[in-house]
C-alpha positions as CSV (number, residue, x, y, z in Angstrom):
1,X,154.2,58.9,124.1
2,X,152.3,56.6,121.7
3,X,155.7,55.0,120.5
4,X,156.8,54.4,124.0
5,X,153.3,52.4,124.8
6,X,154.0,50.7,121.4
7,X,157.3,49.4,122.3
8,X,156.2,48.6,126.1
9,X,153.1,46.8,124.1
10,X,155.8,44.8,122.1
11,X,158.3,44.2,125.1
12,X,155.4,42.7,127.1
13,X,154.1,40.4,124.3
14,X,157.2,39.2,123.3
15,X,157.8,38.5,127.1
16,X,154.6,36.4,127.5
17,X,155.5,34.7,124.2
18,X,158.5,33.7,125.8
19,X,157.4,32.0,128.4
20,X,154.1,30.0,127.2
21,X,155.7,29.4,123.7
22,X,157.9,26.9,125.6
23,X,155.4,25.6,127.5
24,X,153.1,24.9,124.7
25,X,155.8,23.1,123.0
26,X,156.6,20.8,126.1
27,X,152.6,20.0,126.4
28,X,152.7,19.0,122.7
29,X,155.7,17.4,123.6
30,X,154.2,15.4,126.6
31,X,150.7,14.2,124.1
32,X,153.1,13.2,121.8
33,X,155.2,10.9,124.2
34,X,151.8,9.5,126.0
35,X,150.7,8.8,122.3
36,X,153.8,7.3,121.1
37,X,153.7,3.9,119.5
38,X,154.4,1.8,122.6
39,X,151.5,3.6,124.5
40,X,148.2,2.0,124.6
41,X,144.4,3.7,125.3
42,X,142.5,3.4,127.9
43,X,139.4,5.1,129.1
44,X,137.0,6.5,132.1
45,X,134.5,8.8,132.4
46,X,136.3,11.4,132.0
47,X,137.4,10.5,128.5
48,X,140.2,8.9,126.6
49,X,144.1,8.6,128.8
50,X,147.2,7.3,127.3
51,X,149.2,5.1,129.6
52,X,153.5,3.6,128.8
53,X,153.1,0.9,131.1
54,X,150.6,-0.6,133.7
55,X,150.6,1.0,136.7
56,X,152.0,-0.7,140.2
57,X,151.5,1.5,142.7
58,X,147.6,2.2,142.8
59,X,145.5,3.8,145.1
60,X,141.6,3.3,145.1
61,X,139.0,5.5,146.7
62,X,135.9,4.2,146.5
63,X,134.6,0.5,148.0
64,X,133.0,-0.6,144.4
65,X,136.3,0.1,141.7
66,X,138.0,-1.9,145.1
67,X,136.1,-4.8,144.5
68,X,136.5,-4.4,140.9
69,X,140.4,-4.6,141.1
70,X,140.4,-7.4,143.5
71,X,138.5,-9.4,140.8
72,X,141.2,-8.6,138.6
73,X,143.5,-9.7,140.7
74,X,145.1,-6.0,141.1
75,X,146.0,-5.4,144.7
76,X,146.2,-1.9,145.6
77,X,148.3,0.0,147.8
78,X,146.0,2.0,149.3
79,X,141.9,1.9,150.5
80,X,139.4,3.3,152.4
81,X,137.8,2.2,155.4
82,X,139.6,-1.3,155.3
83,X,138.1,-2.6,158.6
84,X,134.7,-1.5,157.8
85,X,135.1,-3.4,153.8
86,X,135.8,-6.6,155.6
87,X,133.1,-6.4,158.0
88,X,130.3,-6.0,154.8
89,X,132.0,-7.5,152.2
90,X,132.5,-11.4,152.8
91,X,132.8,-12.1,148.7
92,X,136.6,-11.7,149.0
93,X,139.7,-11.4,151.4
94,X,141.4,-8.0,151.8
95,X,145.2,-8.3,151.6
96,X,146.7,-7.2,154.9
97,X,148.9,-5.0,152.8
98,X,146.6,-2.5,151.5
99,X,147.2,0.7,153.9
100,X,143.9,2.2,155.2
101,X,143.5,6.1,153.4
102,X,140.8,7.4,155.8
103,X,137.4,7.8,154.2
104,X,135.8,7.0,151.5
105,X,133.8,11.2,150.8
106,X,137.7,12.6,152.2
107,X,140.5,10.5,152.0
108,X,143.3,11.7,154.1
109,X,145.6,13.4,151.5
110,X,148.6,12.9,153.7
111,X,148.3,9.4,153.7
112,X,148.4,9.0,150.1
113,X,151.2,11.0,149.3
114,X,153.2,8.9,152.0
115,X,152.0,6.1,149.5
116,X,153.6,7.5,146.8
117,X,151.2,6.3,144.0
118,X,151.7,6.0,140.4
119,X,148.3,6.0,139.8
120,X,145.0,7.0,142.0
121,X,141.3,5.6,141.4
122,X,138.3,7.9,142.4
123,X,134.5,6.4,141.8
124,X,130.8,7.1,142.3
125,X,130.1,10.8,143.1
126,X,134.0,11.4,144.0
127,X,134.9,13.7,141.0
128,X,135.1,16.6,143.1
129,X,138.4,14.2,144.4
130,X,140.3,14.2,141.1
131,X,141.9,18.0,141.7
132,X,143.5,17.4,145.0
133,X,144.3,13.8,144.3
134,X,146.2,14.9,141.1
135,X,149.1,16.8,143.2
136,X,150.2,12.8,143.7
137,X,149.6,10.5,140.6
138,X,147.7,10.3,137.8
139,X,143.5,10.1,138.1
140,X,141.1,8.1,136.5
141,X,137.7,8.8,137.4
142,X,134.6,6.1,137.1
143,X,131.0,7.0,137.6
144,X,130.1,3.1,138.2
145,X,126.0,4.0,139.4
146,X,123.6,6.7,138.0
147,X,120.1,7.2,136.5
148,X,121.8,8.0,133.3
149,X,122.6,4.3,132.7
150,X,121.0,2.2,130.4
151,X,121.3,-0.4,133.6
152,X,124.0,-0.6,136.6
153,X,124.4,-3.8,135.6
154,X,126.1,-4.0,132.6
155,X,128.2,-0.6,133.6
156,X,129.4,-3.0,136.0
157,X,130.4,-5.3,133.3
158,X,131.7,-2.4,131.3
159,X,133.6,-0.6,133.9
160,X,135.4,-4.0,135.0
161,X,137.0,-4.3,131.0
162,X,138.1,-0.5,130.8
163,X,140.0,-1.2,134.4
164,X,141.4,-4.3,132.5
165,X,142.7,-2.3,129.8
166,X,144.4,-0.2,132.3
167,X,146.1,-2.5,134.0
168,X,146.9,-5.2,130.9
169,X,144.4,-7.6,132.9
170,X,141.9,-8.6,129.8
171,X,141.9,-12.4,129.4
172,X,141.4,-12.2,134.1
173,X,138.2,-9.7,133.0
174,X,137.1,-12.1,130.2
175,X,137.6,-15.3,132.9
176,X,135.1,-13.6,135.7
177,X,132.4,-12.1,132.8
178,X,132.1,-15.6,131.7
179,X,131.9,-16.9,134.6
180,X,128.9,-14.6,135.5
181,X,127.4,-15.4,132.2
182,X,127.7,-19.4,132.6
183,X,126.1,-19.5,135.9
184,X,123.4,-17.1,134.2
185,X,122.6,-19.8,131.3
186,X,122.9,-22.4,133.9
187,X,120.6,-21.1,135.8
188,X,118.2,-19.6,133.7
189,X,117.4,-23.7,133.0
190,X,117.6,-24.4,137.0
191,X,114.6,-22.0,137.4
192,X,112.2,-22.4,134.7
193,X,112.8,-26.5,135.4
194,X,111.2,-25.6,138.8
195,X,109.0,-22.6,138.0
196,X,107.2,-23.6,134.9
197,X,105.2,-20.6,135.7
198,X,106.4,-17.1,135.3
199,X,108.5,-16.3,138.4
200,X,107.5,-12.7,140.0
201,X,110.4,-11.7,142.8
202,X,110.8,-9.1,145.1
203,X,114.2,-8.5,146.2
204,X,114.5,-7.5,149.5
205,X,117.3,-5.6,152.2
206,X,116.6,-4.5,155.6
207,X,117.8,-1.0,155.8
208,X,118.7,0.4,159.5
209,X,116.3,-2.1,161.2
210,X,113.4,0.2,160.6
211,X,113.2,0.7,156.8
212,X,113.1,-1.7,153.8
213,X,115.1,-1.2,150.0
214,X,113.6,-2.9,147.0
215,X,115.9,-3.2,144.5
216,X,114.3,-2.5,141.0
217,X,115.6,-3.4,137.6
218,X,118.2,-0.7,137.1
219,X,120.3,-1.7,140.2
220,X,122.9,-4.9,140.2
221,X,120.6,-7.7,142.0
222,X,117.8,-6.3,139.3
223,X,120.1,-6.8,136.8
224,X,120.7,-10.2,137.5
225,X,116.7,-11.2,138.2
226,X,116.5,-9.7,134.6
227,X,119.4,-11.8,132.9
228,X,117.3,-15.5,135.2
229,X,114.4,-14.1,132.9
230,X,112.4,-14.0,136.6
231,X,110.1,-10.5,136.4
232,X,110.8,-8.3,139.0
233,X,108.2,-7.5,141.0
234,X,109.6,-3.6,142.1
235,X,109.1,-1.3,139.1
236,X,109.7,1.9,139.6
237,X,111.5,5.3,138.2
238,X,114.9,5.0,137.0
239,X,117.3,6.7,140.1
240,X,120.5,6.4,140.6
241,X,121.0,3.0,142.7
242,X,118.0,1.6,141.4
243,X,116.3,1.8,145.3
244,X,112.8,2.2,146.8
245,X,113.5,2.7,150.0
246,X,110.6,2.9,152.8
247,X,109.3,2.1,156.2
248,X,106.5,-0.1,155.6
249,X,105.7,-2.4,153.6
250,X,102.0,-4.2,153.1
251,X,100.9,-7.5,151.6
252,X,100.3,-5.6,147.8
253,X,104.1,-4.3,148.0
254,X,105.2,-8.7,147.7
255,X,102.2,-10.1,146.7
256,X,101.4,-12.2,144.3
257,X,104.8,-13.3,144.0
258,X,107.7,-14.2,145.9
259,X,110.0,-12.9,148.2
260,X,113.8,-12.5,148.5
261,X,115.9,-11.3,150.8
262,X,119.2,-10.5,151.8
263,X,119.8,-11.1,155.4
264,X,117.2,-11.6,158.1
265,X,113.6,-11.7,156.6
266,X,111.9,-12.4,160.1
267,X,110.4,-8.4,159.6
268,X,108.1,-9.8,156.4
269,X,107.6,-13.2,157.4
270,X,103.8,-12.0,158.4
271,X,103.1,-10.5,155.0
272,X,104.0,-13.3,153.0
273,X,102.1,-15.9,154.9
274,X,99.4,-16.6,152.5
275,X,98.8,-19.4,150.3
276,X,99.8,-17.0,147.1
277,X,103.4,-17.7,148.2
278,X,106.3,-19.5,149.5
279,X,108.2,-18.2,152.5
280,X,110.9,-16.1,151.8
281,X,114.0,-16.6,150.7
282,X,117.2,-15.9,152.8
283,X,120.4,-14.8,151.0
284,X,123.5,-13.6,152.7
285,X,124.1,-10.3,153.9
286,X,125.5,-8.4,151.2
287,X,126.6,-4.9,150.6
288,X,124.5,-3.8,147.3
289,X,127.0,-1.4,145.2
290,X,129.4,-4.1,144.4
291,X,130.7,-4.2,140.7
292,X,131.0,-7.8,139.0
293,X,131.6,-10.5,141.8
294,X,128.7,-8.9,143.9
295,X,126.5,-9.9,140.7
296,X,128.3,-13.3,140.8
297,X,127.2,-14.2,144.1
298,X,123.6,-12.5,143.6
299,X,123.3,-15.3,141.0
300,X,124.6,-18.0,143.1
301,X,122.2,-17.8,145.4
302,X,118.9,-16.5,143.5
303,X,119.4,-20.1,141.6
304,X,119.6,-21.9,144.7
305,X,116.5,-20.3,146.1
306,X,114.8,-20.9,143.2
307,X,115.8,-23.9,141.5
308,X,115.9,-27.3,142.1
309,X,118.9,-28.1,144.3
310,X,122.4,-29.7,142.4
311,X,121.8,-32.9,144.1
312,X,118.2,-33.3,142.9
313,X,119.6,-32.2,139.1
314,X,119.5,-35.6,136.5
């Protein structure tokens, strides 16, 4: 009896052997093709990937890695909520081409086979996505806001260079980060010119028509307040967005300083009538979890609110 069990013992192992010996071998196989001497590195937040050739057929989940790619002048496939990005995000055109995917928290995984993608983009709290997404293409996975950060800001700037590397698109990356740093310098001068004074800013959103956001130095507009040199007004705990979101506000949340807000400030108009500060001042509507060219604009127009205008410039 014992010999029999022995040699069923031996007739199953050598069975099993069989089959994930080969399979082992066409893994190693696999790594060693990806890593081959024409492959290049590239990496997200999941770690490092290995990639032949830049990928052409790419599918993006999430609104901020869609801004990202536009800025790199990578026009994907496939998006989410196309009609509603337009609607909130004026910085740039969406190509007609890019077929709608369905949500941003569930895509429609039907669609994106139908895309046929050769490689697929998940973001921000979508790493739950990366499992069902991988039955089509290739994942990469970027975390682009979270409390963890040293500051949203420059993961912006960061996660905008590794999507470069991906898609061979350095010297466009390089082009828009020194873009954003020139209007920085430039208006770094433009404000202390007119503010010889420390600058104290709140920045502003209406949230819902009820509620209020302050953005504090961890989020994108903070970011950029930070890089003017302008203190910002909101401190508060690190979270993920860099928020303090609320229904009220009083005098003390704004005051002494000033005011900036994005969209209609009519609601704190009252609050900051007082001879500690100017009115408030109106930037566009934006949507705030951008990646790069949302902190472009945010510059733009925080220099022109409070700086000298170009036409009054020596």
């Amino acid at each position: 009896m014992i010999v029999v069990r022995r040699a069923l013992s031996l007739l199953f192992l050598s069975t099993v052997l069989a089959t994930v010996i080969p399979a082992l071998e066409s893994r190693i196989a696999i790594a060693q093709v990806d890593r081959s001497a024409d492959s290049y590195e590239v990496f997200d937040s999941f770690g490092k990937h290995y990639f032949k050739a830049p990928p052409k057929r790419v599918v993006v989940t999430d609104w901020t890695l869609l801004e990202q790619l536009l800025a790199l002048e990578v026009v994907p496939i496939g998006a989410p909520e196309v009609d509603a990005y337009r609607s909130v995000m004026p910085i740039n055109e969406l190509p007609s081409t890019i077929r709608d995917i369905g949500l941003r928290e569930k895509p429609t995984l039907a669609i994106v086979g139908q895309l046929k993608p050769d490689l697929i983009i998940v973001g921000t709290d979508q790493k739950q996505l990366a499992r069902p997404l991988s039955r089509y293409a290739r994942v990469l996975f970027y975390q682009n806001f979270s409390p963890r950060f040293n500051n949203n800001g420059s993961t912006a700037i960061k996660r905008l260079r590794q999507l470069a590397r991906v898609f061979k698109q350095e010297p466009v990356a390089e082009q828009v980060i020194a873009q954003l740093q020139g209007t920085l310098e430039d208006g770094r001068v433009r404000i202390k010119r007119m503010n010889p004074q420390p600058l104290r800013v709140t920045l502003l959103q209406t949230y819902r028509e009820d509620s209020f956001i302050r953005f504090s130095p961890h989020s994108l507009q903070g970011w950029v307040l930070g890089e003017l040199k302008v203190e910002n007004k909101t401190q508060i705990p690190i979270n993920k967005f860099g928020e303090l979101r609320s229904r009220t506000l009083s005098a003390d949340d704004l005051l002494p300083g000033q005011v900036a807000c994005f969209g209609e400030c009519l609601a704190v108009a009252d609050l900051v009538d007082d001879a500690r500060a100017r009115a408030p001042a109106r930037l566009s509507p934006a949507w705030p979890y951008g990646g790069v060219l949302t902190m472009q604009r945010t510059a733009e127009e925080l220099i022109e609110a409070f700086s000298e205008p170009d036409s009054a410039r020596p």
